[in-house]
N, CA, C, O and CB atoms as a CASP TS submission, in Angstrom:
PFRMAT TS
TARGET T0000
AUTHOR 0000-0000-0000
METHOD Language model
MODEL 1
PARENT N/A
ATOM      1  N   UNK     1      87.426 -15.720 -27.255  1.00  0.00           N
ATOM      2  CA  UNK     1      86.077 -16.201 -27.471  1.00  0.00           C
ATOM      3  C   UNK     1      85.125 -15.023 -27.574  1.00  0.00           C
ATOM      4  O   UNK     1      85.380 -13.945 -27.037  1.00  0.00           O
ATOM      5  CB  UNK     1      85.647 -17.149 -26.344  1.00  0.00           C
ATOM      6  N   UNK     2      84.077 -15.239 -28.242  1.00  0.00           N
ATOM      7  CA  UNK     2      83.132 -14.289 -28.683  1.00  0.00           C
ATOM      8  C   UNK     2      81.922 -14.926 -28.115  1.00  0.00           C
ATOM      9  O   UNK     2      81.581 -16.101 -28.246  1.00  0.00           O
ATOM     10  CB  UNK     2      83.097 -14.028 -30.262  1.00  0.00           C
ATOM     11  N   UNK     3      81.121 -13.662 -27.245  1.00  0.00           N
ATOM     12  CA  UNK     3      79.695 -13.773 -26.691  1.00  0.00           C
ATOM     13  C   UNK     3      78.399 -13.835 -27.955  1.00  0.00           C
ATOM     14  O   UNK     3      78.828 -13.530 -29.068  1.00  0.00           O
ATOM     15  CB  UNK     3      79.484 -12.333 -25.660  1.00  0.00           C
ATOM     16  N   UNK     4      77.440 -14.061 -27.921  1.00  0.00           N
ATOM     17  CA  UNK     4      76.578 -14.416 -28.754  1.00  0.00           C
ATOM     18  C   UNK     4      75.851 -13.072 -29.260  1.00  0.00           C
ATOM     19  O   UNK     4      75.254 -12.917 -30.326  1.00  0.00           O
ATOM     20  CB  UNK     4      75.725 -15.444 -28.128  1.00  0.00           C
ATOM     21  N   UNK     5      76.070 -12.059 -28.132  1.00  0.00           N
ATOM     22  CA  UNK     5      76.063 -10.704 -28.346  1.00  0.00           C
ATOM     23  C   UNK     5      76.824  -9.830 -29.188  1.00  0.00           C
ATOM     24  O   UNK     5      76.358  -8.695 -29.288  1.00  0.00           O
ATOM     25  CB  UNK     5      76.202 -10.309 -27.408  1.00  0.00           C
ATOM     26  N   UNK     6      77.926 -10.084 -29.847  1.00  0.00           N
ATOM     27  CA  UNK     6      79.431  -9.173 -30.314  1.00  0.00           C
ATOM     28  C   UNK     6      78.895  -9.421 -31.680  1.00  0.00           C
ATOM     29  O   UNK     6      79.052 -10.441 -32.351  1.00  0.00           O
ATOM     30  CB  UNK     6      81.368  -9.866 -29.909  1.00  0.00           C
ATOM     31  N   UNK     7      78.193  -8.269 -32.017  1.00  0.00           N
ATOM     32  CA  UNK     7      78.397  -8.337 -33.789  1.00  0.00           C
ATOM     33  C   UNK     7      79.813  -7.769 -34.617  1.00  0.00           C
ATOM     34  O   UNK     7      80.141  -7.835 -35.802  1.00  0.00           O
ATOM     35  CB  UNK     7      77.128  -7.319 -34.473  1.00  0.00           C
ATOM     36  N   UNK     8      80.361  -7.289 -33.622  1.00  0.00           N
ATOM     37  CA  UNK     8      81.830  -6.668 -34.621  1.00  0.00           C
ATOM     38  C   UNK     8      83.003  -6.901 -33.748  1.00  0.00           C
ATOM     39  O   UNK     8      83.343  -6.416 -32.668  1.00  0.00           O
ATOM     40  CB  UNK     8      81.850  -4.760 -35.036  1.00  0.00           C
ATOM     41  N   UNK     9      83.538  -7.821 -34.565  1.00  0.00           N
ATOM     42  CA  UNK     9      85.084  -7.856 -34.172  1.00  0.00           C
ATOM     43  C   UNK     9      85.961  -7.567 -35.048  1.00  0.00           C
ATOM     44  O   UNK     9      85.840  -7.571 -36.273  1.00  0.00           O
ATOM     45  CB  UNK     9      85.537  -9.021 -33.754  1.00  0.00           C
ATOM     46  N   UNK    10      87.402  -7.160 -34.024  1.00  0.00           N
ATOM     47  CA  UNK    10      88.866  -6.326 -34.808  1.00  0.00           C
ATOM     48  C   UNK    10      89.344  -6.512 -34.486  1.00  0.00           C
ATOM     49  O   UNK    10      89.568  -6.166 -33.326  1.00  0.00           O
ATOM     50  CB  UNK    10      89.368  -5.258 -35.036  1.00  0.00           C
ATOM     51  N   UNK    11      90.471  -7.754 -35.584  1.00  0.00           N
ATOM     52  CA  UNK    11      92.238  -8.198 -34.666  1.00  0.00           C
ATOM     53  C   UNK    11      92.813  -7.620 -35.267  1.00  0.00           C
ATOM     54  O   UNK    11      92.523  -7.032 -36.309  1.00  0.00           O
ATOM     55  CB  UNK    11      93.083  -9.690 -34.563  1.00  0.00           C
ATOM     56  N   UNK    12      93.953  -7.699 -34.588  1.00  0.00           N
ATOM     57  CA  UNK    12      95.305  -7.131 -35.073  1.00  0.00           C
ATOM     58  C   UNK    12      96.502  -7.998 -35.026  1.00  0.00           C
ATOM     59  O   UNK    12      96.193  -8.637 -34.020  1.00  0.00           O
ATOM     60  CB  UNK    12      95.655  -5.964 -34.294  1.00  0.00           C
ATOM     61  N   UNK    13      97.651  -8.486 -35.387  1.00  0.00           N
ATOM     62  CA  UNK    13      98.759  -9.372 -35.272  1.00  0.00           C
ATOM     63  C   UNK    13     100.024  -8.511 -35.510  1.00  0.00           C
ATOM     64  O   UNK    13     100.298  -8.123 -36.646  1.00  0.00           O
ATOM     65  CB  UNK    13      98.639 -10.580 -36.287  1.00  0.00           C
ATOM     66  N   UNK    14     100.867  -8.185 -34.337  1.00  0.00           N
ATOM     67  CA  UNK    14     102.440  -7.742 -34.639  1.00  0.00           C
ATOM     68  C   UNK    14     103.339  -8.485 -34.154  1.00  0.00           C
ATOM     69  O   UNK    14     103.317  -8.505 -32.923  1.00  0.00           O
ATOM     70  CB  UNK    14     102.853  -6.485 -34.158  1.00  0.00           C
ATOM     71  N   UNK    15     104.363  -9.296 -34.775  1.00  0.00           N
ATOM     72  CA  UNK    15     105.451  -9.484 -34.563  1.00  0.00           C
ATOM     73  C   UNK    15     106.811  -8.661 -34.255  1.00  0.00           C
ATOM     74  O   UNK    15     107.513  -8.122 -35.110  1.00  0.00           O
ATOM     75  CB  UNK    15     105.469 -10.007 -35.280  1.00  0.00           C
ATOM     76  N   UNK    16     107.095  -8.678 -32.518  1.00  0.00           N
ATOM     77  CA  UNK    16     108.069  -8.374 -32.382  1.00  0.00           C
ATOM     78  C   UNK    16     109.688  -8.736 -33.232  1.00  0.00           C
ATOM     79  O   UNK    16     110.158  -9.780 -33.685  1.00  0.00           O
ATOM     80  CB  UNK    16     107.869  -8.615 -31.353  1.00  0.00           C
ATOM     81  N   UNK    17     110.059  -7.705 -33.183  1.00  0.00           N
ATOM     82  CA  UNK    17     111.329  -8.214 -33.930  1.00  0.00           C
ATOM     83  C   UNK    17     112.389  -8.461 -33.020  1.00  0.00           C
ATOM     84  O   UNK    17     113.298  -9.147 -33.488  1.00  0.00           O
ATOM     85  CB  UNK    17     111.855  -7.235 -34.977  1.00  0.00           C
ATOM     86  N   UNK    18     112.524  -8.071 -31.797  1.00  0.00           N
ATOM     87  CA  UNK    18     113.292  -7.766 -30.967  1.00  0.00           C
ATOM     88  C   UNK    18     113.551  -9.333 -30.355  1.00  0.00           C
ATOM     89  O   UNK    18     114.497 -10.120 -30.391  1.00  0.00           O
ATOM     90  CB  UNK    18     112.723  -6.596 -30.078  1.00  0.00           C
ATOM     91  N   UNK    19     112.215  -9.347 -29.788  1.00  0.00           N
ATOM     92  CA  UNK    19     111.885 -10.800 -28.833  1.00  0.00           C
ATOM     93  C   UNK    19     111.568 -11.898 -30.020  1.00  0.00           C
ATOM     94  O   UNK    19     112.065 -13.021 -29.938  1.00  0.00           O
ATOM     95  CB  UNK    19     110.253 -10.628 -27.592  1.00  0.00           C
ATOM     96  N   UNK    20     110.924 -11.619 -30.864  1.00  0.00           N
ATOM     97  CA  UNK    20     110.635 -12.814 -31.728  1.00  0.00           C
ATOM     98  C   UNK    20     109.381 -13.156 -31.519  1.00  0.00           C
ATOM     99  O   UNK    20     109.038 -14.065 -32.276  1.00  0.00           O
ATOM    100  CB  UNK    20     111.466 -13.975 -31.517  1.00  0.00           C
ATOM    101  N   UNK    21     108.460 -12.755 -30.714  1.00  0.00           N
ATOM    102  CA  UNK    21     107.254 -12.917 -30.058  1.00  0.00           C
ATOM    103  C   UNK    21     106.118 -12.381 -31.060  1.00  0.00           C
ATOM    104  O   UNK    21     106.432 -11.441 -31.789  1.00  0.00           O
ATOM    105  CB  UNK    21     107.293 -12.162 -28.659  1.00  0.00           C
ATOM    106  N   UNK    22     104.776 -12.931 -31.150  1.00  0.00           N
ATOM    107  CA  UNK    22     103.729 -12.479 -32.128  1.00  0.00           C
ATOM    108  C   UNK    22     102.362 -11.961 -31.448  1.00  0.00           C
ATOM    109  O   UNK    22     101.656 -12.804 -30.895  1.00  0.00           O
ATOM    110  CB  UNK    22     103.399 -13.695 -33.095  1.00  0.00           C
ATOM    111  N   UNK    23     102.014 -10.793 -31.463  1.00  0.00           N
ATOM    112  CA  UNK    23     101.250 -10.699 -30.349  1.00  0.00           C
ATOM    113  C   UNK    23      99.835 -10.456 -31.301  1.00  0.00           C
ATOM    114  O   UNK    23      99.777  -9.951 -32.422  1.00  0.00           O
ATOM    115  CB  UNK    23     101.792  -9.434 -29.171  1.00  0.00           C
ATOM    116  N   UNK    24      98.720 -10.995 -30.454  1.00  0.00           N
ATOM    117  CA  UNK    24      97.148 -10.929 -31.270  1.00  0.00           C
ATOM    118  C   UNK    24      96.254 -10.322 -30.509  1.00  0.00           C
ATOM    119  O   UNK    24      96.186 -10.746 -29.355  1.00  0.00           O
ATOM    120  CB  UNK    24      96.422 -12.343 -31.623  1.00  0.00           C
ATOM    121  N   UNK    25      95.572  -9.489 -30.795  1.00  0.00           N
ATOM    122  CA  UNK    25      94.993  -8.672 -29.963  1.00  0.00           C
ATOM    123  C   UNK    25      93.334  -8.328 -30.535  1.00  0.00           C
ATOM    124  O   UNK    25      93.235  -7.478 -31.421  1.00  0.00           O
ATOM    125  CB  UNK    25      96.000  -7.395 -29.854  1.00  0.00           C
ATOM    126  N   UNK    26      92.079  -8.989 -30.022  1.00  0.00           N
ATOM    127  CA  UNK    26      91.043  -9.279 -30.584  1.00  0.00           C
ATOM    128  C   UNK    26      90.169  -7.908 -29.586  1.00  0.00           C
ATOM    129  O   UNK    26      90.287  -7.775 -28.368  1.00  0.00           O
ATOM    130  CB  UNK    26      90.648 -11.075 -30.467  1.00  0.00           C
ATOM    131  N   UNK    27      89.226  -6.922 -30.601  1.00  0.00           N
ATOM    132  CA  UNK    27      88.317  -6.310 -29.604  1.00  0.00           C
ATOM    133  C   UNK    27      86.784  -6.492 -30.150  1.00  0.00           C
ATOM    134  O   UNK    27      86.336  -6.338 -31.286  1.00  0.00           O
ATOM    135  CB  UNK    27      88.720  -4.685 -29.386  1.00  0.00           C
ATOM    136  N   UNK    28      86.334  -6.759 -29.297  1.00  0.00           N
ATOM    137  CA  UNK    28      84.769  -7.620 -29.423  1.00  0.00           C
ATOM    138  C   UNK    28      83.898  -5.906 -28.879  1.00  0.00           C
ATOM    139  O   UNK    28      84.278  -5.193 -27.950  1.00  0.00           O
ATOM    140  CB  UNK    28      84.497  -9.597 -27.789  1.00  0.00           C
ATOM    141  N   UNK    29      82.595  -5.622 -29.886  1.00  0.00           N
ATOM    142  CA  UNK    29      81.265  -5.210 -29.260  1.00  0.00           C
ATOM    143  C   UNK    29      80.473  -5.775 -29.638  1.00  0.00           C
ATOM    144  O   UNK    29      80.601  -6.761 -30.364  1.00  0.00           O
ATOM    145  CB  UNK    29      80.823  -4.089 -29.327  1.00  0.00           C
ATOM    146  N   UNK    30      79.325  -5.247 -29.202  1.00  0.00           N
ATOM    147  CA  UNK    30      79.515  -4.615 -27.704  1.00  0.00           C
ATOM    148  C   UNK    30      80.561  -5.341 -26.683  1.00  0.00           C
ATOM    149  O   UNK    30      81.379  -6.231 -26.916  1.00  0.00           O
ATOM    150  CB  UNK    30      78.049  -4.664 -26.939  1.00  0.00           C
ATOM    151  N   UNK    31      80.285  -4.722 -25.595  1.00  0.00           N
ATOM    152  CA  UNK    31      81.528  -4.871 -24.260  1.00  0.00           C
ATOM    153  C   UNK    31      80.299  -6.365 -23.673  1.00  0.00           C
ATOM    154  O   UNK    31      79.076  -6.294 -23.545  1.00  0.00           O
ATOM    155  CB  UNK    31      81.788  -2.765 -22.630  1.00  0.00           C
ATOM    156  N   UNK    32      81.115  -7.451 -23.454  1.00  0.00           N
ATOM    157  CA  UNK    32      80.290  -7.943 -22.593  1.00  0.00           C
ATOM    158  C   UNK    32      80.027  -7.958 -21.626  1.00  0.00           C
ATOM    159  O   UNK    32      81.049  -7.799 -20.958  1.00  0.00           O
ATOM    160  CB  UNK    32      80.233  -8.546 -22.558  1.00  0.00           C
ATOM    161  N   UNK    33      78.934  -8.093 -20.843  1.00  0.00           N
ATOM    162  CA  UNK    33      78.624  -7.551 -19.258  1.00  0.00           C
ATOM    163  C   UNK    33      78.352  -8.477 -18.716  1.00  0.00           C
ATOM    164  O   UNK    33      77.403  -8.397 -17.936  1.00  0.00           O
ATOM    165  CB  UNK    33      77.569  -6.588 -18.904  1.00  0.00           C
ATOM    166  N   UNK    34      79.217 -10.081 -18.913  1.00  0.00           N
ATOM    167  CA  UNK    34      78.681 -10.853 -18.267  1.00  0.00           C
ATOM    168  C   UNK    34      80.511 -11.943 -17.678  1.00  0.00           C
ATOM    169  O   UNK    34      80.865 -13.119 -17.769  1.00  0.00           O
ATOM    170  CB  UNK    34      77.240 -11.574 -19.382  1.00  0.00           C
ATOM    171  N   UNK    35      81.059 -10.823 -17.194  1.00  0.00           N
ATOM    172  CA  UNK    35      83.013 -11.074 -17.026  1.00  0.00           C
ATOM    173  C   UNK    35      82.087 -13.039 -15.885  1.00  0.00           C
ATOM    174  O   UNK    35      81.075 -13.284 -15.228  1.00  0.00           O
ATOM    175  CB  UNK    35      84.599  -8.763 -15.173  1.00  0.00           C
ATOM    176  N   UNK    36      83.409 -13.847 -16.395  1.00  0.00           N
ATOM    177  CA  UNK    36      83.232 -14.832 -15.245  1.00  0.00           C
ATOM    178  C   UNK    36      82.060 -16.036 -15.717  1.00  0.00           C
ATOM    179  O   UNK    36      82.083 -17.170 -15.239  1.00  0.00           O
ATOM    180  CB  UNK    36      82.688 -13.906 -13.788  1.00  0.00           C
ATOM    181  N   UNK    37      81.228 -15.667 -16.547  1.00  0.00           N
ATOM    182  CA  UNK    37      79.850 -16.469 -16.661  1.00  0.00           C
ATOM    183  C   UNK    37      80.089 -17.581 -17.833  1.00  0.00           C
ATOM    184  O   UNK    37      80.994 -17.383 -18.644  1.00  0.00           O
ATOM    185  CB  UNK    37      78.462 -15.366 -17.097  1.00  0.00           C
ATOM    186  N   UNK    38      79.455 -18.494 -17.902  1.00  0.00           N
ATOM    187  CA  UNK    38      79.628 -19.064 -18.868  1.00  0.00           C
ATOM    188  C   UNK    38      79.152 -18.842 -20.494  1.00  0.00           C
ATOM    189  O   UNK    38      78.007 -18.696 -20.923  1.00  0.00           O
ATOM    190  CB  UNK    38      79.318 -19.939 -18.401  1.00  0.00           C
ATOM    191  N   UNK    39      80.263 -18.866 -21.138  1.00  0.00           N
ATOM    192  CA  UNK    39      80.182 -18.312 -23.000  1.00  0.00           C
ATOM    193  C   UNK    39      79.166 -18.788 -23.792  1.00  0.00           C
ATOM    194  O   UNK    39      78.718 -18.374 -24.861  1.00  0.00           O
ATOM    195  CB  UNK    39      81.456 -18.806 -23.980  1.00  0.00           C
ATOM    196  N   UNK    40      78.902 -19.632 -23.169  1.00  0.00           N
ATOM    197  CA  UNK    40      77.510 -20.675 -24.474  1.00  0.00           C
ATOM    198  C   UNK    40      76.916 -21.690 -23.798  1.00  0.00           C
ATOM    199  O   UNK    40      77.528 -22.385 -22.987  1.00  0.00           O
ATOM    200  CB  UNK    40      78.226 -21.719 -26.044  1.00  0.00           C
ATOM    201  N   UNK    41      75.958 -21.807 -24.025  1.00  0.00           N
ATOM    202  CA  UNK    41      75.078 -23.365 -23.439  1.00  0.00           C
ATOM    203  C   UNK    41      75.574 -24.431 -23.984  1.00  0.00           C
ATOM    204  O   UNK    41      76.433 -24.249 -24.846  1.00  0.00           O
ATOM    205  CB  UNK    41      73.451 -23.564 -23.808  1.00  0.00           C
ATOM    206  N   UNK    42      75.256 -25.564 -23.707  1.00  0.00           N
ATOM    207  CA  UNK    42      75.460 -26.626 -24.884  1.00  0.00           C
ATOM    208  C   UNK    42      74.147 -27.098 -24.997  1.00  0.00           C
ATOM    209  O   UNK    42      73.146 -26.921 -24.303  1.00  0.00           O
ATOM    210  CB  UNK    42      76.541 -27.888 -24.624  1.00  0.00           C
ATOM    211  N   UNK    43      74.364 -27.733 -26.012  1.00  0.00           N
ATOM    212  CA  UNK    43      72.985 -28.224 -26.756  1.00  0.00           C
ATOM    213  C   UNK    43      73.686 -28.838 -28.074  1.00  0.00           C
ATOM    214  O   UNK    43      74.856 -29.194 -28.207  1.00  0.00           O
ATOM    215  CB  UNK    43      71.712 -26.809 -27.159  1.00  0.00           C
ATOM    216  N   UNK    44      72.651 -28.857 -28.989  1.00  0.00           N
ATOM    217  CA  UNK    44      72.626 -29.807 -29.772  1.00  0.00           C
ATOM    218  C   UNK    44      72.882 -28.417 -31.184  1.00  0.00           C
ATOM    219  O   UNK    44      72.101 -27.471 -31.285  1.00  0.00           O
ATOM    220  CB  UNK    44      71.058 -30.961 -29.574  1.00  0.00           C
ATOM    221  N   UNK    45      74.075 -28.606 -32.099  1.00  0.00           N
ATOM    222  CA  UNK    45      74.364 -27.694 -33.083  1.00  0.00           C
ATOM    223  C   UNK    45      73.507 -26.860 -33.940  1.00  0.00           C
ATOM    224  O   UNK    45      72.740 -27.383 -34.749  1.00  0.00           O
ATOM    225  CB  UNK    45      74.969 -28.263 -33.775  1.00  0.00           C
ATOM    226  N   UNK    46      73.601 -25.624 -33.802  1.00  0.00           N
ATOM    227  CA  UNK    46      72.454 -24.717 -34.634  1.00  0.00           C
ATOM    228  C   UNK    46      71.282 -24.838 -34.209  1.00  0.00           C
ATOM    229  O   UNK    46      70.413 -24.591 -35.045  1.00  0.00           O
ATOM    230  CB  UNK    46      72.270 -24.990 -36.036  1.00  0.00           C
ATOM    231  N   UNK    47      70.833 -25.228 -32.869  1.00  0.00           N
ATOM    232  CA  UNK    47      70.008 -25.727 -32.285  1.00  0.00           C
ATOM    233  C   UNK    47      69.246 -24.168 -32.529  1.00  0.00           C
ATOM    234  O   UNK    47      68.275 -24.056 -33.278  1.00  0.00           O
ATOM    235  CB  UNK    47      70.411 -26.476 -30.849  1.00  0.00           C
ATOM    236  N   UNK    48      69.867 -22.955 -31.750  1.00  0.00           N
ATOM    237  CA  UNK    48      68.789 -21.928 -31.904  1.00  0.00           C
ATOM    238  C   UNK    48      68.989 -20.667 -33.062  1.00  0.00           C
ATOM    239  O   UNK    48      68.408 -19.591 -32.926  1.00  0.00           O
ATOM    240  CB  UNK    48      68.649 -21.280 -30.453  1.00  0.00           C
ATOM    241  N   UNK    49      69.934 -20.978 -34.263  1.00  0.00           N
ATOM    242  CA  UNK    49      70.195 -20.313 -35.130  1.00  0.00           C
ATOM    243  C   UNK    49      68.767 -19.319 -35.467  1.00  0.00           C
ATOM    244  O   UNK    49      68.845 -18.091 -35.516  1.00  0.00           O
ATOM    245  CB  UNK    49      70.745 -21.245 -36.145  1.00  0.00           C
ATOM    246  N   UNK    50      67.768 -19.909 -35.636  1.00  0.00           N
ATOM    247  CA  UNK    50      66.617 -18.803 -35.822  1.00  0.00           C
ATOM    248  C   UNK    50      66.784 -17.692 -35.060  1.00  0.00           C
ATOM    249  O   UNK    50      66.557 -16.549 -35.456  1.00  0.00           O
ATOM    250  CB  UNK    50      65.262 -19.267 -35.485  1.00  0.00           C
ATOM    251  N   UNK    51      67.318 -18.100 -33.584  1.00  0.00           N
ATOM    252  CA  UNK    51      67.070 -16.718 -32.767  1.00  0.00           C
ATOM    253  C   UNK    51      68.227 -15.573 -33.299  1.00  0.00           C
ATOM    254  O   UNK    51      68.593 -14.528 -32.760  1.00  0.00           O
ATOM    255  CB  UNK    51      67.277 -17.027 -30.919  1.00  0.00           C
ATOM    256  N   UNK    52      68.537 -16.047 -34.251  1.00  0.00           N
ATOM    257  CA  UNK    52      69.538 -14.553 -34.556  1.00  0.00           C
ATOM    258  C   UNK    52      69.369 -13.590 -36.033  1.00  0.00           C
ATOM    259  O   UNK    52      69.834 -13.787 -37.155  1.00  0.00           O
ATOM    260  CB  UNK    52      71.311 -15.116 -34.640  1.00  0.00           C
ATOM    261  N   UNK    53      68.725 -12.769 -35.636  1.00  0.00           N
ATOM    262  CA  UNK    53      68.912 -12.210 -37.049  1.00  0.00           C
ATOM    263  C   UNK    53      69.289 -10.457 -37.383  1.00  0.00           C
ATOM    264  O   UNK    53      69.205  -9.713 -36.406  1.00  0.00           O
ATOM    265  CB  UNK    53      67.480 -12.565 -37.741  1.00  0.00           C
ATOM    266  N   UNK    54      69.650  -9.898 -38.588  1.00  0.00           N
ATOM    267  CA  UNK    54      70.022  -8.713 -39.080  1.00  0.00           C
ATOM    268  C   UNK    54      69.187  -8.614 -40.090  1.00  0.00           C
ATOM    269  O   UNK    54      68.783  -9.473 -40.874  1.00  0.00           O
ATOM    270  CB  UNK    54      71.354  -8.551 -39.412  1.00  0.00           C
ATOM    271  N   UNK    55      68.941  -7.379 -39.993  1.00  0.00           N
ATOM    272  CA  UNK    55      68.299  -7.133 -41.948  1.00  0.00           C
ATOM    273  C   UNK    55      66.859  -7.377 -42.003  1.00  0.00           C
ATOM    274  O   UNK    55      66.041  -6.641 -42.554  1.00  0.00           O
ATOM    275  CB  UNK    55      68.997  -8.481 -43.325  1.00  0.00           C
ATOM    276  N   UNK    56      66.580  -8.624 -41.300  1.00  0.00           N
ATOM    277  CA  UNK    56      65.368  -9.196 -41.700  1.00  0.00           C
ATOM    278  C   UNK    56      65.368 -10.739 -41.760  1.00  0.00           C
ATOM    279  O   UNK    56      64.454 -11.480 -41.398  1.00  0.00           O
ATOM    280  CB  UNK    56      65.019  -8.644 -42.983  1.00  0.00           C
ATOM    281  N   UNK    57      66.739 -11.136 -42.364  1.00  0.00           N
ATOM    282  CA  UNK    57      66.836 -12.292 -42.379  1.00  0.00           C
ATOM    283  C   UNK    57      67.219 -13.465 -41.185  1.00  0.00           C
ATOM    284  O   UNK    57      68.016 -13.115 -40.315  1.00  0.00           O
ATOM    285  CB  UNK    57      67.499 -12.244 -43.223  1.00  0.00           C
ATOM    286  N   UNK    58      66.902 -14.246 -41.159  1.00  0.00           N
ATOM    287  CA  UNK    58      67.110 -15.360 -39.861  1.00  0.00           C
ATOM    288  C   UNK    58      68.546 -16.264 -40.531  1.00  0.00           C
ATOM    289  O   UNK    58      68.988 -16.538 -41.646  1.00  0.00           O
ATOM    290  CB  UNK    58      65.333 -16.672 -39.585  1.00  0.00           C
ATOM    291  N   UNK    59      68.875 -16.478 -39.258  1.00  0.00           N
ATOM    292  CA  UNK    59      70.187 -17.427 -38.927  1.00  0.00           C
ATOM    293  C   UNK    59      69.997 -18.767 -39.669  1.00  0.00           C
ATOM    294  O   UNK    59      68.869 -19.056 -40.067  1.00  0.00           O
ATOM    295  CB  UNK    59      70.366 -17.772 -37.208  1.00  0.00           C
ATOM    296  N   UNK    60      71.041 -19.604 -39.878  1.00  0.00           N
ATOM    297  CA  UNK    60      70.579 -20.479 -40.709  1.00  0.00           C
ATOM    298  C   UNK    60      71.959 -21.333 -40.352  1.00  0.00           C
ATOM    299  O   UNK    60      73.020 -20.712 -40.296  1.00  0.00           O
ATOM    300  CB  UNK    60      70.166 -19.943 -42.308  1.00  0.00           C
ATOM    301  N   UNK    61      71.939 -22.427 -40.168  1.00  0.00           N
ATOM    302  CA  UNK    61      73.223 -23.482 -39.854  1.00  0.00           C
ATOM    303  C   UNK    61      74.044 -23.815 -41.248  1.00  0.00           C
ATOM    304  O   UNK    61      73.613 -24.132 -42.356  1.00  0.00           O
ATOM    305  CB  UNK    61      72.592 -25.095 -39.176  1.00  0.00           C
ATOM    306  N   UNK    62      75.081 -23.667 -40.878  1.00  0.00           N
ATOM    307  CA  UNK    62      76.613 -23.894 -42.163  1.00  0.00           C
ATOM    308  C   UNK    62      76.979 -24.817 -41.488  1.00  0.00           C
ATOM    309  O   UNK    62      76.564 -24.905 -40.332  1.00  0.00           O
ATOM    310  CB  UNK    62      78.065 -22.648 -42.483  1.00  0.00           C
ATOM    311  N   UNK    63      77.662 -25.554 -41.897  1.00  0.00           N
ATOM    312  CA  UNK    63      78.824 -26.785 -41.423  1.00  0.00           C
ATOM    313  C   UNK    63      78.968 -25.976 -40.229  1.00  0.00           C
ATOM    314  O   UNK    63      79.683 -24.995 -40.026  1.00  0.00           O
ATOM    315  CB  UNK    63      80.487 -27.152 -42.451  1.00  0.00           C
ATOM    316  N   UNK    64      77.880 -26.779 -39.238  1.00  0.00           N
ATOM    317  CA  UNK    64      77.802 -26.610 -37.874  1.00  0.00           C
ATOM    318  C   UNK    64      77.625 -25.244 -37.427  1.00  0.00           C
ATOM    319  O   UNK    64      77.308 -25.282 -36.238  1.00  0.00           O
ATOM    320  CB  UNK    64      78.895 -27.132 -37.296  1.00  0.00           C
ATOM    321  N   UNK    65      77.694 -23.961 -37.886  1.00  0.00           N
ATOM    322  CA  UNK    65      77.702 -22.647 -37.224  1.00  0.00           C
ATOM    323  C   UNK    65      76.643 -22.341 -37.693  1.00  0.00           C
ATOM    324  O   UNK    65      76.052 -22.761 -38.687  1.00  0.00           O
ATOM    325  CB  UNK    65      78.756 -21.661 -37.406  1.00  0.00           C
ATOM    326  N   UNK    66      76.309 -21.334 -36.713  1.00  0.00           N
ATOM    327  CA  UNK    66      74.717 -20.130 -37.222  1.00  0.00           C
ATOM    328  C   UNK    66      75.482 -19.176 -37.839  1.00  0.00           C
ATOM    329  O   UNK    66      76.416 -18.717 -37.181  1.00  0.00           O
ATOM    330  CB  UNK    66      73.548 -19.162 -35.756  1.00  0.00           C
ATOM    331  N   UNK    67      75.255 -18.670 -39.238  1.00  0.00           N
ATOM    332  CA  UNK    67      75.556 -17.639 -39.785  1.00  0.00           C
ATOM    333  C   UNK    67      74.224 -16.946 -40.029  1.00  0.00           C
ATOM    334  O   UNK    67      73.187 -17.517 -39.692  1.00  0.00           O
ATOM    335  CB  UNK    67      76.373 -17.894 -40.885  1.00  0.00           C
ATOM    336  N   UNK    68      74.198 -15.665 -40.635  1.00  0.00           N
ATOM    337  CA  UNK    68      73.523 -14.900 -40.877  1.00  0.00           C
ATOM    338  C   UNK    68      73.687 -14.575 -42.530  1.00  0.00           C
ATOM    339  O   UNK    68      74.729 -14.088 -42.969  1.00  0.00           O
ATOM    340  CB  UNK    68      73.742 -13.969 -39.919  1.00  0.00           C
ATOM    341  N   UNK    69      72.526 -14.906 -43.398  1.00  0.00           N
ATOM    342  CA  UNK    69      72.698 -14.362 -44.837  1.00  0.00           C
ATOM    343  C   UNK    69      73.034 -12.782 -44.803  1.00  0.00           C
ATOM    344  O   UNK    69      72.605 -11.929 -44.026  1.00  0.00           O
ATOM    345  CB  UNK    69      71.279 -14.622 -45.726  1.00  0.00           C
ATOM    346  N   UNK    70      74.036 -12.643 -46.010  1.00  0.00           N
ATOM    347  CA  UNK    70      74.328 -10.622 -46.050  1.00  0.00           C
ATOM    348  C   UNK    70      73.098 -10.381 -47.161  1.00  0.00           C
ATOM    349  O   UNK    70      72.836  -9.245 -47.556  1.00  0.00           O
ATOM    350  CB  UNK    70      76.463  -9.821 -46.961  1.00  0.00           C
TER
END
């Protein structure tokens, strides 16, 4: 899961050959500083998409998510 804070994430996926096992390995920044707390409020969908923006531009709801125009 990703904090509301993490603008850049980087997975990776290797399959062992040995074990047969697939391992996924996600690194989120910033670091979050909030270990234990709860990930998101609830509320009502895209409820505060305005509050996020890059560039200049404001957040804007997609089939249910806040994205950000590039």
């Amino acid at each position: 899961m990703a904090w509301d804070t993490h603008n850049e994430v980087g997975c990776a996926v290797a399959k062992c050959s040995s074990s047969g096992k697939t391992h996924v390995v996600c690194n989120y920044l910033p670091k979050a500083k909030a270990e234990g707390k709860q990930i998101y409020k609830m509320g009502p969908t895209c409820r505060r998409c305005h509050d996020y923006q890059s560039g200049g531009a404001s957040g804007m709801c997609y089939n249910g998510i806040c994205v950000i125009p590039s």
